[in-house]
N, C-alpha and C positions, 0 to 999 in steps of 0.2 A: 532166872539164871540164863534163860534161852537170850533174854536180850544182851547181855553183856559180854557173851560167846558170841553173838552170831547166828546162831543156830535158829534156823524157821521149819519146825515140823510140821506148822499148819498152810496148805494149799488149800488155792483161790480151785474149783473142779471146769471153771469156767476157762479161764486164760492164765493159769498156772503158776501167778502170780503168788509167791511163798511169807508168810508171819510168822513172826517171834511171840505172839499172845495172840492166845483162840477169838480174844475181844477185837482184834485186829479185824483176823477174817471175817466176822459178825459184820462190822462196819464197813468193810468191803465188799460183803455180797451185796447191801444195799444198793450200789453203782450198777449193776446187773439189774436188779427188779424194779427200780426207777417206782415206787409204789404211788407217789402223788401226782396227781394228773390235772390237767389244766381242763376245766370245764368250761369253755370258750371253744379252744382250739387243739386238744386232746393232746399238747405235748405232754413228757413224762418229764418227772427227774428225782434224782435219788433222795434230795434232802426236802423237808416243809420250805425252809427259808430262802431256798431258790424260787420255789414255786410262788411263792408269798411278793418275790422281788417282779416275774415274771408276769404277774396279773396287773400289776402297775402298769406292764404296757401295752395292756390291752386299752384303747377308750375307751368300750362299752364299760367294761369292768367299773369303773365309778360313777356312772351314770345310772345303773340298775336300778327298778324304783318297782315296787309293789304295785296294785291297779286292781 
């Protein structure tokens, strides 16, 4: 019902950023903790499938070979 009203009683504690579904804020705080990390060049980022895009532009990244 929260969505159809309007009504967002769940805040972002970070940037105050307000949701209409608790599953909202869940998927928001994710942009804040950035969990996947690039193991080349230690950027962050919130989703796998960035980070997945982001290794493509590495060279080494598909040259890597066992030895």
């Amino acid at each position: 019902q929260n969505i159809h009203f309007g009504i967002k009683p769940y805040a972002c504690t970070l940037c105050d950023k307000r949701f209409a579904a608790r599953s909202n804020l869940f998927q928001h705080r994710l942009l804040h903790m950035k969990p996947f990390c690039c193991y080349i060049c230690n950027k962050r980022f919130d989703r796998d499938e960035q980070l997945q895009r982001h290794l493509k532009l590495h060279p080494t990244a598909n040259v890597l070979s066992c030895r």
